[in-house]
Each structure stands twice: as C-alpha cells, then as structure tokens.
PDB file as gemmi writes it, atoms N, CA and C in Angstrom:
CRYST1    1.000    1.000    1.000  90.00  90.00  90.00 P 1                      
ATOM      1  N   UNK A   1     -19.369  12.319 -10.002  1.00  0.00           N  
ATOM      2  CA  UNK A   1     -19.009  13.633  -9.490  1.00  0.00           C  
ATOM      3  C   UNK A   1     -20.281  14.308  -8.987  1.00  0.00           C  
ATOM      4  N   UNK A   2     -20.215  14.972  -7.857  1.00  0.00           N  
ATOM      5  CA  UNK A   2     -21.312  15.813  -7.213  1.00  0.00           C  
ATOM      6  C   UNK A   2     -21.033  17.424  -7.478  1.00  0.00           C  
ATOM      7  N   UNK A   3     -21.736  18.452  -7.373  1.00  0.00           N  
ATOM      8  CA  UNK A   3     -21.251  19.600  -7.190  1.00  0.00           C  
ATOM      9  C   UNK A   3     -22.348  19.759  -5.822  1.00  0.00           C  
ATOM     10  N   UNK A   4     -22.311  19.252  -4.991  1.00  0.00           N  
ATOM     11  CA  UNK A   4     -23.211  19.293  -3.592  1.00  0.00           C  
ATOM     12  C   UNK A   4     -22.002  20.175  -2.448  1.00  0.00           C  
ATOM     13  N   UNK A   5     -21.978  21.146  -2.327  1.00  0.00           N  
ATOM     14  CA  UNK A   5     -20.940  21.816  -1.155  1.00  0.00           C  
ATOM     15  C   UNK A   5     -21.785  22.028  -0.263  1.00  0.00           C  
ATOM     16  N   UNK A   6     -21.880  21.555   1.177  1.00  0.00           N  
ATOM     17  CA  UNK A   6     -22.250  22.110   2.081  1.00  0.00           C  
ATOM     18  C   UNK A   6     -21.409  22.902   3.084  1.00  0.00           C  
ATOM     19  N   UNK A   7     -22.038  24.358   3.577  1.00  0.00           N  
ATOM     20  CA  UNK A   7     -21.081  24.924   4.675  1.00  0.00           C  
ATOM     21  C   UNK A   7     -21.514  24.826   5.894  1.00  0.00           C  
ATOM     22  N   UNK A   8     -20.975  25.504   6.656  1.00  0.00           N  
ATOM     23  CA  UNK A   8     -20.958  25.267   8.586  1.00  0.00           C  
ATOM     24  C   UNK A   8     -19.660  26.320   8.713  1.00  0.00           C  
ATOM     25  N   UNK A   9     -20.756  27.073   9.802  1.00  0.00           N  
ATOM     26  CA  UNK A   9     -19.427  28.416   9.862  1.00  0.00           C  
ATOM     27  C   UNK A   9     -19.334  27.393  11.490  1.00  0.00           C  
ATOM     28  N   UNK A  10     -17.676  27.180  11.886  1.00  0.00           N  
ATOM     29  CA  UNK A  10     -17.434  26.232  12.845  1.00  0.00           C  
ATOM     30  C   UNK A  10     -17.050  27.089  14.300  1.00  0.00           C  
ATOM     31  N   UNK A  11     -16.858  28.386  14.486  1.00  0.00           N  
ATOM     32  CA  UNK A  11     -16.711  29.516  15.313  1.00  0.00           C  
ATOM     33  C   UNK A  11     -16.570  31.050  14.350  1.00  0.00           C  
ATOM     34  N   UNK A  12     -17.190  32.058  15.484  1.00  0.00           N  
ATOM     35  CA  UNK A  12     -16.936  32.838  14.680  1.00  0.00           C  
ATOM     36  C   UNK A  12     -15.684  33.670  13.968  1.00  0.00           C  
ATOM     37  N   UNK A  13     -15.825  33.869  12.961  1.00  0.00           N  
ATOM     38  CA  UNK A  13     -14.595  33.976  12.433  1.00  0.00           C  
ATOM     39  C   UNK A  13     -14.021  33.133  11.199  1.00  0.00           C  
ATOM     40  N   UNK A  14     -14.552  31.796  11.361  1.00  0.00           N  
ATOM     41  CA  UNK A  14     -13.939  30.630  10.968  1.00  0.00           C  
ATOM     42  C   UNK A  14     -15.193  30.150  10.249  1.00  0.00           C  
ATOM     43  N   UNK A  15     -14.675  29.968   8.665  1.00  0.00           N  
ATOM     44  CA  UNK A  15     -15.648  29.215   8.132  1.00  0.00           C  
ATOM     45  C   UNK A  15     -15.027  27.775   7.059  1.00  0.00           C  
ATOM     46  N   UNK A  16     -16.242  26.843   7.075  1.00  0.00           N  
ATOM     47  CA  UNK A  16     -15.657  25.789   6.425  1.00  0.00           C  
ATOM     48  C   UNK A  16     -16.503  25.385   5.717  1.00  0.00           C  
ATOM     49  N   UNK A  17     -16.022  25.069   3.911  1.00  0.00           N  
ATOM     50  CA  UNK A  17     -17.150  24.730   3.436  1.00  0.00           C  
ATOM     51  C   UNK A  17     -16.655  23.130   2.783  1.00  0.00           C  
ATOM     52  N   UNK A  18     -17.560  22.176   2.897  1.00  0.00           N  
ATOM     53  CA  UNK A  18     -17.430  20.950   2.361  1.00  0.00           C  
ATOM     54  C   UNK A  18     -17.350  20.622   0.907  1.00  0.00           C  
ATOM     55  N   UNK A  19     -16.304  19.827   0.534  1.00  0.00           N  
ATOM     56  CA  UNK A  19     -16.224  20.428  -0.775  1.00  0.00           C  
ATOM     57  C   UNK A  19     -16.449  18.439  -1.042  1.00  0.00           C  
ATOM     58  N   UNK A  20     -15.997  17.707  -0.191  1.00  0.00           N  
ATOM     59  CA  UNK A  20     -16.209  16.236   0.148  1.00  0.00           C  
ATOM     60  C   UNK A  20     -15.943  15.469   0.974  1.00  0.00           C  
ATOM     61  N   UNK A  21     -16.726  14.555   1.608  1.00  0.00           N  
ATOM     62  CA  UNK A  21     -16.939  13.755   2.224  1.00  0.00           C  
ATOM     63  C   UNK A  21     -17.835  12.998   1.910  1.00  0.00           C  
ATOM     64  N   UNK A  22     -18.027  11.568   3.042  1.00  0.00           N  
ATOM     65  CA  UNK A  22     -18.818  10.521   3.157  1.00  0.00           C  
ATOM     66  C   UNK A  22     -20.490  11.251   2.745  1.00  0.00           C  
ATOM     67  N   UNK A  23     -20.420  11.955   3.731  1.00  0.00           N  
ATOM     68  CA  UNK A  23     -21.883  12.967   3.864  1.00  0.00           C  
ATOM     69  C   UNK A  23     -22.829  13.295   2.504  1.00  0.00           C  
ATOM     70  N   UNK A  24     -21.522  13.786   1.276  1.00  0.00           N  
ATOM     71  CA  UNK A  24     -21.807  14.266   0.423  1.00  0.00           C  
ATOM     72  C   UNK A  24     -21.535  13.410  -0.995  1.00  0.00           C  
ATOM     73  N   UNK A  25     -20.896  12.074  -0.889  1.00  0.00           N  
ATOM     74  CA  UNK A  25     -20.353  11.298  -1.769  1.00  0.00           C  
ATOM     75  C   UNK A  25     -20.306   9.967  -0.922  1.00  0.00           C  
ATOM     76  N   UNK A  26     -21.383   9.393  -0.941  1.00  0.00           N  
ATOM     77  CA  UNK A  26     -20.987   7.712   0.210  1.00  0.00           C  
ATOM     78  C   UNK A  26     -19.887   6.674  -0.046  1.00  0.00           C  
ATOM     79  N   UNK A  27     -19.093   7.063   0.548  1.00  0.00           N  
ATOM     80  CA  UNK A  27     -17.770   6.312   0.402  1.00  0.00           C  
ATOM     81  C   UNK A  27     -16.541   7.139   0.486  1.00  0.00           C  
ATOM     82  N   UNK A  28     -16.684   7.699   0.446  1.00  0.00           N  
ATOM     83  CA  UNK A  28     -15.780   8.970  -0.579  1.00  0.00           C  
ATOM     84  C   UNK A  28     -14.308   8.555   0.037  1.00  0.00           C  
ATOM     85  N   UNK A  29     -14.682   7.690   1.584  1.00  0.00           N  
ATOM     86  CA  UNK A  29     -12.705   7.676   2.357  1.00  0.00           C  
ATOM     87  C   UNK A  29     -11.681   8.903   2.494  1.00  0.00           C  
ATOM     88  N   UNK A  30     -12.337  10.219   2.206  1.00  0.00           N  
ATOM     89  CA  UNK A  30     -11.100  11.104   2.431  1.00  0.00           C  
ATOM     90  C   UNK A  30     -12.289  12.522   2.626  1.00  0.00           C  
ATOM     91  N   UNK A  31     -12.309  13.436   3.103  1.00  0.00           N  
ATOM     92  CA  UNK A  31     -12.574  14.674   3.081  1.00  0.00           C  
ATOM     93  C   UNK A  31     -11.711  15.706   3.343  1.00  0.00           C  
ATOM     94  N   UNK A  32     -13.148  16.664   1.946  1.00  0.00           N  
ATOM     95  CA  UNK A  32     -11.632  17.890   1.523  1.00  0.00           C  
ATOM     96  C   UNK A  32     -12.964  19.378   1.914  1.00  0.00           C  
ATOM     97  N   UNK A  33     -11.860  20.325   2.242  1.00  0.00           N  
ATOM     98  CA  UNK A  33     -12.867  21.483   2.658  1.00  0.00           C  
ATOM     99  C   UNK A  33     -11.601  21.958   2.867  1.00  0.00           C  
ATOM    100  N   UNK A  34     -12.705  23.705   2.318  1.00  0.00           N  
ATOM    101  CA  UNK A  34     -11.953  25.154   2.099  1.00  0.00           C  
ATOM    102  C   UNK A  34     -12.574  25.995   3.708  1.00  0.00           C  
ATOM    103  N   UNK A  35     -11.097  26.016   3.840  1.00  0.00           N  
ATOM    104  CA  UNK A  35     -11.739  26.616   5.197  1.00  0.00           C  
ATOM    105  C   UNK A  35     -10.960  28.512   4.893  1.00  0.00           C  
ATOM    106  N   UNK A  36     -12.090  29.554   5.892  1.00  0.00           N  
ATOM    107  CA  UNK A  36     -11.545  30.914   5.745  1.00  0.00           C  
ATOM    108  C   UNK A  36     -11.580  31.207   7.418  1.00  0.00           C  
ATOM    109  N   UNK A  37     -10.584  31.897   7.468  1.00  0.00           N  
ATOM    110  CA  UNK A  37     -10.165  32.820   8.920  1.00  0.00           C  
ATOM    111  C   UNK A  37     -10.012  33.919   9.206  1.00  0.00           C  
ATOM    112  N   UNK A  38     -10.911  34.726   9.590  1.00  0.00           N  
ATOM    113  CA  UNK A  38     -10.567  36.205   9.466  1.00  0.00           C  
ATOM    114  C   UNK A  38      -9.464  36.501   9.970  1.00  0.00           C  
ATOM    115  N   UNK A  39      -8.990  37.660  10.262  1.00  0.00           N  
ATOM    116  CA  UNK A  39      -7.798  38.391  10.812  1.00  0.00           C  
ATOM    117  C   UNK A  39      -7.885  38.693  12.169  1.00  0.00           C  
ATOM    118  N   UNK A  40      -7.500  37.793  12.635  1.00  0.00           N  
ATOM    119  CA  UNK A  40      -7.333  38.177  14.246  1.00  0.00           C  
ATOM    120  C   UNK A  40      -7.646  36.946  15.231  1.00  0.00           C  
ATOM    121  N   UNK A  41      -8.468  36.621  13.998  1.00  0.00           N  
ATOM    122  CA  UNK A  41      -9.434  34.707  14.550  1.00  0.00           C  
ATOM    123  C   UNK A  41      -7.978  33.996  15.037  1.00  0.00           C  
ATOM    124  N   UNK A  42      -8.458  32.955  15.983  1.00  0.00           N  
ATOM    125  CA  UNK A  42      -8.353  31.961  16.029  1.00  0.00           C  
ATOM    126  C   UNK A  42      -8.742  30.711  16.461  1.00  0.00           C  
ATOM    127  N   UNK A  43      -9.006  29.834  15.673  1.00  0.00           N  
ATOM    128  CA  UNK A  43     -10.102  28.847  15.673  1.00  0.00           C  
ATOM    129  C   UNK A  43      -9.883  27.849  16.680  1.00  0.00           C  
ATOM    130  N   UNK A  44     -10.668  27.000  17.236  1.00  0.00           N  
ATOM    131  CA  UNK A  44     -10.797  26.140  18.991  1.00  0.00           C  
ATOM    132  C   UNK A  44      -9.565  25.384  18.257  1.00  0.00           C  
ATOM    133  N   UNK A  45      -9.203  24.750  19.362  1.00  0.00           N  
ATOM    134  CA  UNK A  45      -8.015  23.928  19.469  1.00  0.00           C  
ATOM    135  C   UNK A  45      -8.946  22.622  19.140  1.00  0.00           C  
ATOM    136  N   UNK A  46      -8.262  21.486  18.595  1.00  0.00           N  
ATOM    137  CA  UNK A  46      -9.154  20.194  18.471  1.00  0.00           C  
ATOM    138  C   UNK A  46      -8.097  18.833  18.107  1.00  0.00           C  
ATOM    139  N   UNK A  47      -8.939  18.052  17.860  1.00  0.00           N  
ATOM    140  CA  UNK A  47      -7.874  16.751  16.956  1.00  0.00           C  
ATOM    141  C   UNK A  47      -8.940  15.515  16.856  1.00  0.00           C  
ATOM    142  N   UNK A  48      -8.251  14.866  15.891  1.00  0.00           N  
ATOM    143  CA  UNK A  48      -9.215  13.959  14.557  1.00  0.00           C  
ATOM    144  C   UNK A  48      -8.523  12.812  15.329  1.00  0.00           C  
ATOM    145  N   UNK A  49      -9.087  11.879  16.095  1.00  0.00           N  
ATOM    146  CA  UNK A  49      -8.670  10.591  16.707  1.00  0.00           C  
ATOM    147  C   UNK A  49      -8.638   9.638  15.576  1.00  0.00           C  
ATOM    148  N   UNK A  50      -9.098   9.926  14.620  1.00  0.00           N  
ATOM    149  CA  UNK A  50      -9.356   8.474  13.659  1.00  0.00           C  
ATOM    150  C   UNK A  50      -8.486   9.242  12.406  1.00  0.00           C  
ATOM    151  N   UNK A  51      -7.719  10.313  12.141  1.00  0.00           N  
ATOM    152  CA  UNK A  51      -7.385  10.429  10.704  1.00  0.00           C  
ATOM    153  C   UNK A  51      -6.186  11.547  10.676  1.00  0.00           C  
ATOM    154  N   UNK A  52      -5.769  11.371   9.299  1.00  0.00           N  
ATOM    155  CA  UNK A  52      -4.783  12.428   9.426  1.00  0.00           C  
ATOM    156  C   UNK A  52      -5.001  13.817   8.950  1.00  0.00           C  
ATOM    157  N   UNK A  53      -4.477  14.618   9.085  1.00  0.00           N  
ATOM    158  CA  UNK A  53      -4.828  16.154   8.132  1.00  0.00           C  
ATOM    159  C   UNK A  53      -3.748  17.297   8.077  1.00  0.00           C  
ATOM    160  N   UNK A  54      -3.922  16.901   6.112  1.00  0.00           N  
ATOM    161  CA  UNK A  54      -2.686  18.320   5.553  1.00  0.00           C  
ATOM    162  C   UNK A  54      -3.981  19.253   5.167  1.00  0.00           C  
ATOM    163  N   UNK A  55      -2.989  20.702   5.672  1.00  0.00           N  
ATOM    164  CA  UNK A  55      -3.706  21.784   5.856  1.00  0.00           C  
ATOM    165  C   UNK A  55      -2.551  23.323   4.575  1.00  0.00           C  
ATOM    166  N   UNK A  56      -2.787  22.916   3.741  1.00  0.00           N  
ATOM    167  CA  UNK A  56      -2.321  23.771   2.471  1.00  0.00           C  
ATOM    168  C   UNK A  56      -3.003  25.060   2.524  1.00  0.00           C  
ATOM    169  N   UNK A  57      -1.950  26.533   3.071  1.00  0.00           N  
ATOM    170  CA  UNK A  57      -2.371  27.741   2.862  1.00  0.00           C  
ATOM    171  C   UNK A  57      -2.644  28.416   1.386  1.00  0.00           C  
ATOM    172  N   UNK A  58      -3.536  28.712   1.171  1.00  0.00           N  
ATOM    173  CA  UNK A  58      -3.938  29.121  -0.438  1.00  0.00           C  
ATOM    174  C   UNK A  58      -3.489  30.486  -0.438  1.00  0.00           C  
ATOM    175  N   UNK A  59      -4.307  31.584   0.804  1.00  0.00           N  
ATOM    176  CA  UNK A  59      -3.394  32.797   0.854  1.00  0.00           C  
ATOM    177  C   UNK A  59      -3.738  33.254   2.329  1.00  0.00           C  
ATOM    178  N   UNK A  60      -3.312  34.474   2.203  1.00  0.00           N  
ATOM    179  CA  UNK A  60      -2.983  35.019   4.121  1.00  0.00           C  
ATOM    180  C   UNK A  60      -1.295  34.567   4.268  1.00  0.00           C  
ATOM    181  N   UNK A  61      -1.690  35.295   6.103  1.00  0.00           N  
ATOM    182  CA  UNK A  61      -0.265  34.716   7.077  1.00  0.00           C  
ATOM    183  C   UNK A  61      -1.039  33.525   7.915  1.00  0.00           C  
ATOM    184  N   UNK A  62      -0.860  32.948   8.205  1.00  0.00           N  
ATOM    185  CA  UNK A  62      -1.374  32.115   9.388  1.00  0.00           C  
ATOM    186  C   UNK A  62      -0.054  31.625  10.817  1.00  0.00           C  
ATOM    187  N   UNK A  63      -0.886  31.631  11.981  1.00  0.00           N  
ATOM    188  CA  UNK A  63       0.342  30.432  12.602  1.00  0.00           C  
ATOM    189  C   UNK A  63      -0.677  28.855  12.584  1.00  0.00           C  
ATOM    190  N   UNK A  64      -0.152  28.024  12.630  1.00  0.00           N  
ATOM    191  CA  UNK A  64      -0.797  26.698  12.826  1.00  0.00           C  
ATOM    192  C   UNK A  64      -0.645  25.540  13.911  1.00  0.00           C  
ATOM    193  N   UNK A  65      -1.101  25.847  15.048  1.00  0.00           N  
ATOM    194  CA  UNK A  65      -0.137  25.061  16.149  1.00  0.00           C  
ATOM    195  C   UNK A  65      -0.608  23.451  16.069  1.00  0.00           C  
ATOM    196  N   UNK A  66       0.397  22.215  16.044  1.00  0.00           N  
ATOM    197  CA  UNK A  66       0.461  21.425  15.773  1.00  0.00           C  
ATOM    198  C   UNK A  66       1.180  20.955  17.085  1.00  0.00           C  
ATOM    199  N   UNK A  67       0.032  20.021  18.142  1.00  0.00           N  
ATOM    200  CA  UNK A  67       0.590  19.921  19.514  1.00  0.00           C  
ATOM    201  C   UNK A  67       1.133  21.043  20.129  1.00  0.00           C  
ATOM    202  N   UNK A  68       1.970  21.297  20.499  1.00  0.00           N  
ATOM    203  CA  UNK A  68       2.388  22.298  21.531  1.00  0.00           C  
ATOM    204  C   UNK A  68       3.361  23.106  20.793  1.00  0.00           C  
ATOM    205  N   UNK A  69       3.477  22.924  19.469  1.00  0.00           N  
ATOM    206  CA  UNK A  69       4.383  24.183  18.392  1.00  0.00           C  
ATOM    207  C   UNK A  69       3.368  24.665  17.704  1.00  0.00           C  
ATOM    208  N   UNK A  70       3.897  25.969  17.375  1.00  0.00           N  
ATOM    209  CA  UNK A  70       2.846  27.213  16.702  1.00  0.00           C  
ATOM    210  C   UNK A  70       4.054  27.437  15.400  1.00  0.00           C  
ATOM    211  N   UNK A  71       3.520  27.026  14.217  1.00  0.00           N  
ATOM    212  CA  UNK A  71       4.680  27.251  12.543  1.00  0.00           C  
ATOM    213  C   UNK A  71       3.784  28.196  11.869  1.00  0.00           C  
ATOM    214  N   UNK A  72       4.850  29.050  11.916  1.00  0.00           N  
ATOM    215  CA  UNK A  72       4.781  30.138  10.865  1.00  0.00           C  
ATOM    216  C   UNK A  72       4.666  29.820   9.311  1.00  0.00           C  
ATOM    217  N   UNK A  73       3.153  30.217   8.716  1.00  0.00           N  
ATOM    218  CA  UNK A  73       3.075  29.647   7.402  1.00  0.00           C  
ATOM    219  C   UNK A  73       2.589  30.797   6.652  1.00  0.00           C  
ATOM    220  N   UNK A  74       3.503  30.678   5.348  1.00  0.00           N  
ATOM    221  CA  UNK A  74       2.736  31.874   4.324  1.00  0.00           C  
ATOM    222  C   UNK A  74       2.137  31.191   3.243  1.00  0.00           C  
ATOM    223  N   UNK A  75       1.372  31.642   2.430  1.00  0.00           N  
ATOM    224  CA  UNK A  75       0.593  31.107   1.012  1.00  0.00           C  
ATOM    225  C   UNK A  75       1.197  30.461   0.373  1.00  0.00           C  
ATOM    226  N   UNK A  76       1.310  28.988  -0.182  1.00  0.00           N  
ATOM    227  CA  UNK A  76       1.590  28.206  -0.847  1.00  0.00           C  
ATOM    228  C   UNK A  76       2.308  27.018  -0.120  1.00  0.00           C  
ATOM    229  N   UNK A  77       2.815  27.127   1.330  1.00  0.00           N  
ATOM    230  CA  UNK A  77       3.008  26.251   2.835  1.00  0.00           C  
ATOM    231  C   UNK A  77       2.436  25.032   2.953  1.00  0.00           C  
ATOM    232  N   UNK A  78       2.603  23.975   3.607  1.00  0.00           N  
ATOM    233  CA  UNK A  78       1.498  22.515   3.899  1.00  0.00           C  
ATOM    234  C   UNK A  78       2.013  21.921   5.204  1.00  0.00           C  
ATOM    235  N   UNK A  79       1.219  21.629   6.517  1.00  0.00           N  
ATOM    236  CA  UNK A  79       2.234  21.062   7.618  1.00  0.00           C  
ATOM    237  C   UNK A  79       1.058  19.858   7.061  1.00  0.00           C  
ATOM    238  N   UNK A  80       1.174  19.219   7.790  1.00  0.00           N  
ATOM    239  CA  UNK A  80       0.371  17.946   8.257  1.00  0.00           C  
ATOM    240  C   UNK A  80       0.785  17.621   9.658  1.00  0.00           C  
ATOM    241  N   UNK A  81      -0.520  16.974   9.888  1.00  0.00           N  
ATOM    242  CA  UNK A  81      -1.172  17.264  11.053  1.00  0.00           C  
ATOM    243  C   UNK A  81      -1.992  15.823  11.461  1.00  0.00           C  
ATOM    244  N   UNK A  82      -1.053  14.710  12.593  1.00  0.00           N  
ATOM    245  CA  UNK A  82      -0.718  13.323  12.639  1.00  0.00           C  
ATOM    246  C   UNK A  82      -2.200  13.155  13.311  1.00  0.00           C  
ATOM    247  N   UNK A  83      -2.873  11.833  13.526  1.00  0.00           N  
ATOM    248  CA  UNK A  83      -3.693  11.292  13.498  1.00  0.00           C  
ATOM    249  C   UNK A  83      -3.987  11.391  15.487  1.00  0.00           C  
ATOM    250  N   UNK A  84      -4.741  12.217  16.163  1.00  0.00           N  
ATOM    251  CA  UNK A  84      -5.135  12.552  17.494  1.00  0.00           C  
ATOM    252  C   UNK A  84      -4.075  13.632  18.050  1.00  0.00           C  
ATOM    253  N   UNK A  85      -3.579  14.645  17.316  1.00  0.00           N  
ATOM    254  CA  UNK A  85      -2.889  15.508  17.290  1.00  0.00           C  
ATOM    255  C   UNK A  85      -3.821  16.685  17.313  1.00  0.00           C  
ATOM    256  N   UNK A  86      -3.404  17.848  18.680  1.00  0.00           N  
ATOM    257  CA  UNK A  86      -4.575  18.812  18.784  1.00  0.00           C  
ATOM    258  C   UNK A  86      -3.603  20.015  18.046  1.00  0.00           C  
ATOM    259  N   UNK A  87      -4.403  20.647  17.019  1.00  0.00           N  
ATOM    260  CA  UNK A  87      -4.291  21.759  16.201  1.00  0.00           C  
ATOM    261  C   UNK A  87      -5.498  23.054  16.301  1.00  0.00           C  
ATOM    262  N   UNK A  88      -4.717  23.890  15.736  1.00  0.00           N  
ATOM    263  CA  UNK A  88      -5.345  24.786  15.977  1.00  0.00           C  
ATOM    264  C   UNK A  88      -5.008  26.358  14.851  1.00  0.00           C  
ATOM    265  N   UNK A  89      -5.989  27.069  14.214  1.00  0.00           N  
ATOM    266  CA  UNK A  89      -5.000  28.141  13.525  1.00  0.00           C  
ATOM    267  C   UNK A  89      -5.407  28.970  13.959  1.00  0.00           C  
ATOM    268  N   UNK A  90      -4.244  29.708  13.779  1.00  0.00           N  
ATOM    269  CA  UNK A  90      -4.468  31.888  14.088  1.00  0.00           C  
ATOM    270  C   UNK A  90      -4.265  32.604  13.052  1.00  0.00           C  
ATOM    271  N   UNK A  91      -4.881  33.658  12.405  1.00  0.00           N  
ATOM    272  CA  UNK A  91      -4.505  34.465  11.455  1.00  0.00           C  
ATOM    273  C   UNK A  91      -4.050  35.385  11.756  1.00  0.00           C  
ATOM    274  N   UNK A  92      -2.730  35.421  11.402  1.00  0.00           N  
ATOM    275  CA  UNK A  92      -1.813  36.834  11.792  1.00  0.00           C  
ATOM    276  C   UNK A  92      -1.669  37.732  10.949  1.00  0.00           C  
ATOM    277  N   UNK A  93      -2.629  37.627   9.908  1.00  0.00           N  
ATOM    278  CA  UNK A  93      -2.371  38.447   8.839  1.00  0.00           C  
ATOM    279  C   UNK A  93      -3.089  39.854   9.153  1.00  0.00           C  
ATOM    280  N   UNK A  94      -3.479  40.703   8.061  1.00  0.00           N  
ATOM    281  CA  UNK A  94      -4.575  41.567   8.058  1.00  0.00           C  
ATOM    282  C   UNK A  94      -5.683  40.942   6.937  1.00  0.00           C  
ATOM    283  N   UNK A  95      -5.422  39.933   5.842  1.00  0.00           N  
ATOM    284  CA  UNK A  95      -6.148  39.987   5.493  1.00  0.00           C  
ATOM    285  C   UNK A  95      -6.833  38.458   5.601  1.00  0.00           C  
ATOM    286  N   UNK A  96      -8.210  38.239   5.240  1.00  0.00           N  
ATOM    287  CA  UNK A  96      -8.791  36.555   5.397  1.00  0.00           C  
ATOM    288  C   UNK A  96      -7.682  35.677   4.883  1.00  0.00           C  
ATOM    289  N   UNK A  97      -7.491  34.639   5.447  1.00  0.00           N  
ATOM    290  CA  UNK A  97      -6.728  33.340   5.103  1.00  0.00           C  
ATOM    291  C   UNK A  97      -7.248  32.571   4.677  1.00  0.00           C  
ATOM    292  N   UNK A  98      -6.877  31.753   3.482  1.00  0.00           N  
ATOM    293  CA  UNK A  98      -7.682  30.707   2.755  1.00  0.00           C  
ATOM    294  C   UNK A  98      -7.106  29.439   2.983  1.00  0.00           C  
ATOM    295  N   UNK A  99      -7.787  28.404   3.088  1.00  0.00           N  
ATOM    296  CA  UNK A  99      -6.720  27.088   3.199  1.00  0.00           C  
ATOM    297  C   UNK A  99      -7.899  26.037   2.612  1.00  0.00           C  
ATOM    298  N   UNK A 100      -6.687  25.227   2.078  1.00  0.00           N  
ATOM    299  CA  UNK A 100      -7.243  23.809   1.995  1.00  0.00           C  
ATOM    300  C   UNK A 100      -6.931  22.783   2.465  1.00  0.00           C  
ATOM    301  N   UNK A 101      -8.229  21.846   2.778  1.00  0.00           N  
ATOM    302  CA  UNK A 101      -8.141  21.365   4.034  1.00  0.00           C  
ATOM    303  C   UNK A 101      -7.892  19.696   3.681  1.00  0.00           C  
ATOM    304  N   UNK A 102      -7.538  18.626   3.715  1.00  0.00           N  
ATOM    305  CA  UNK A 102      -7.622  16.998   3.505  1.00  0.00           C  
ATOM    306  C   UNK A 102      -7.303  16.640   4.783  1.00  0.00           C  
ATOM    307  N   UNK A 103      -8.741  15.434   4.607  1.00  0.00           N  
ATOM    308  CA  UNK A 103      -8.186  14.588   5.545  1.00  0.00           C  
ATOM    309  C   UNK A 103      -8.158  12.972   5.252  1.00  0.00           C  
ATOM    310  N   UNK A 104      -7.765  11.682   5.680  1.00  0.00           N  
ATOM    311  CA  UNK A 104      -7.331  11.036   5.127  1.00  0.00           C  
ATOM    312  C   UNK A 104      -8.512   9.850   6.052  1.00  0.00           C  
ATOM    313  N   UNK A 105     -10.140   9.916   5.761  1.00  0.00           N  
ATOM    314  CA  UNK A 105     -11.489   9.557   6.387  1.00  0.00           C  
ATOM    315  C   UNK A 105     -12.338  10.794   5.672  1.00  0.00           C  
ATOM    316  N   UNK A 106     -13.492   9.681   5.142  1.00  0.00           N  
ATOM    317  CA  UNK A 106     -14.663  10.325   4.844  1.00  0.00           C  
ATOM    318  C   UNK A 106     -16.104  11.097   5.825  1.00  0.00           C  
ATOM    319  N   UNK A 107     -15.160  10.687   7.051  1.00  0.00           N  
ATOM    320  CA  UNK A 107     -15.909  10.830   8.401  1.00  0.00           C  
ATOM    321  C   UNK A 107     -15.318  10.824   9.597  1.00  0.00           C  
ATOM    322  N   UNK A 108     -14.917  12.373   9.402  1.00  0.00           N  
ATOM    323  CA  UNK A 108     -14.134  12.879  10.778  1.00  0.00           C  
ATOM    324  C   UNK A 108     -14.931  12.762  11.968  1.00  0.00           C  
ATOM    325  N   UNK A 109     -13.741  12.547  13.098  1.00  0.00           N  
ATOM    326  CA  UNK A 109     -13.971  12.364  14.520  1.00  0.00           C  
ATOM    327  C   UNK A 109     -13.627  13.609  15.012  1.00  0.00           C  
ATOM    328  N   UNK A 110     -13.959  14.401  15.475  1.00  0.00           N  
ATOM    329  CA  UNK A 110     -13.967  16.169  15.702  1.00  0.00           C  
ATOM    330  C   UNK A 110     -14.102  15.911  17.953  1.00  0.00           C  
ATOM    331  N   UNK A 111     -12.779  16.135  18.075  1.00  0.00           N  
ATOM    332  CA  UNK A 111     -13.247  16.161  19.569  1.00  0.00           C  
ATOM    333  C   UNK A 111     -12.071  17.109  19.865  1.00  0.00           C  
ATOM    334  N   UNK A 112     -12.417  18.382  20.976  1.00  0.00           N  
ATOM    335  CA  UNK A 112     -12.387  19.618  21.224  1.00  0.00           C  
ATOM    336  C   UNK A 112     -11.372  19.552  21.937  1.00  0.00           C  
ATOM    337  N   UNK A 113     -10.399  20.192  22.203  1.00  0.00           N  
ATOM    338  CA  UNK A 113      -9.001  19.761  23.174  1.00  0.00           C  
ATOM    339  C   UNK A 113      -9.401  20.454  24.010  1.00  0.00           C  
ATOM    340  N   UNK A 114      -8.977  20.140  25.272  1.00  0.00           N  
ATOM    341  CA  UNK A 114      -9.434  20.366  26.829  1.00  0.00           C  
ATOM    342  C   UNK A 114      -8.411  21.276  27.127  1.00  0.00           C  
TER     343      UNK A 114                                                      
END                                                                             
C-alpha cells in the first residue's frame, strides 16, 4: 500500500487527484482518482482509447455526456463510460461536485475530442 496522491488541476475549474495508478504503484492495471468541479464548470470533452471508465457521483448535481447524450446524475449515481467513448461533465449544481473516478488501465490514453 502507498499513501503517495498526486494532483493535476486538468482545466480550470476541474480538479483531479490521483489516488492510483501505474505512476504511483507499478503495475497497479486500474486507476482511481477523485475528481472536483466547480459550479458552472465544465470540463474538455475527451476519451480513453485503451480503457474503460465508471464515474460514481459522491455529491453535487452533475450532467455527464457520454457520446452525444448528456444524463442527469445526482449523488450516489454511476454511468460508465465504454472504451474510446468521448465524455465530458458539467456541474449544474450550485455547489462543488465530487466524483469518483475508475478506470479499467494503470495508464490512461487521454486524447481531447475534436
């Protein structure tokens, strides 16, 4: 076990902190991170060519667009989110949104949807 968290605020608004990966545990095959969204944010559109990712609201409103649908999610919610699938969240709340993040690779492929 590590207690090594590294963060990276990923736009503004949007922060993500590493809670595990390859990076931080060599091998690890899966990374997990707490990501926060302010109120009003919404974070770049993107998608993970190599992996999958469930995205579990801890608290807030969020929408979560998953390809070309936007789902309405409240605190305690989970979509998943298929393997080169561009996503994206908005916080519709007033207050920060918390989520937790898995993905199913210790070493995400992060490429920016056009």
């Amino acid at each position: 076990m590590t207690d090594t968290i590294t963060s990276a605020r990923t736009s503004a608004g949007v922060t993500m902190q590493w809670l595990m990966e390859d990076a931080i545990a060599d091998g690890a095959e899966l990374s997990m991170a707490r990501m926060t969204v302010d109120p009003g944010i919404t974070s770049d559109g993107h998608q993970h060519p190599n992996c999958t990712e469930a995205i579990h609201l801890l608290s807030g409103n969020i929408e979560q667009r998953v390809g070309n649908k936007w789902v309405s999610m409240n605190a305690g919610e989970t979509v998943l989110v298929g393997k080169g699938q561009v996503h994206q969240t908005r916080n519709v709340g007033s207050e920060v949104a918390v989520l937790m993040i898995a993905y199913s690779s210790g070493s995400r492929v992060y490429e920016a949807a056009s």
